[in-house]
C-alpha positions in Angstrom: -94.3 20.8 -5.3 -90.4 20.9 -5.2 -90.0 22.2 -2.2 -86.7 20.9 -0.2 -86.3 18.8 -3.4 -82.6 17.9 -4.7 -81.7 17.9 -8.8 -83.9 18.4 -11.7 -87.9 20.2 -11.1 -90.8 17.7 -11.9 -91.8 17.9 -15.6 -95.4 17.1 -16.4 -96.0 14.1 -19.1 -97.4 15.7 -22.2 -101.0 14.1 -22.1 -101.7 15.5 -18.9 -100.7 19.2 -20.8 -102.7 17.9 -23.5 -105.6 17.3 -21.7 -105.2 20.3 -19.1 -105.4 22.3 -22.4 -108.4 19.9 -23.4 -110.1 21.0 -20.6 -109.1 24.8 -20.9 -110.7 24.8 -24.2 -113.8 22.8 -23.8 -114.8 24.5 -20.3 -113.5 28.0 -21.1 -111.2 28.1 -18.6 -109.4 31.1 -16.8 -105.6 30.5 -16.5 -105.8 30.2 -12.7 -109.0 27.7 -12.3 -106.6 25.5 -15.0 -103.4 26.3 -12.6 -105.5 25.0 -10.0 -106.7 21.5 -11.6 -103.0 20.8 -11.9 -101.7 21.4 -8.8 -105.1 19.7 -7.3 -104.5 16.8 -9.4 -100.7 16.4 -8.4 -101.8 16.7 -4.2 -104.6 13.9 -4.9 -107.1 16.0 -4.5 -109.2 15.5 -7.3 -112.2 13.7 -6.7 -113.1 10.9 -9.1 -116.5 11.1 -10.1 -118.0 7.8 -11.9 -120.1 7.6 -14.8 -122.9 5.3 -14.9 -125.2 4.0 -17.8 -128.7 4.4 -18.0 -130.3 1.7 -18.7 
């Protein structure tokens, strides 16, 4: 993620740590599965799944 990048290395906002640990927690999580939900999330390739209401 910061390769061939000039200055200062990305930071992540704290919400997304927040909920990376969320998720961690909830799912029971290895370390590497949660390493790879980040660095999935920051190449866009998470896939957006919608929730829909039964009626």
């Amino acid at each position: 993620m910061d390769k061939d990048k000039v200055g200062e290395p990305f930071h992540y906002p704290n919400k997304f740590l927040l909920l990376l640990g969320y998720t961690k927690a909830f799912f029971h999580l290895p370390y590497r599965q949660t390493k790879g939900i980040a660095q999935g999330h920051t190449k866009g390739t998470i896939i957006y799944i919608r929730f829909y209401k039964n009626k």
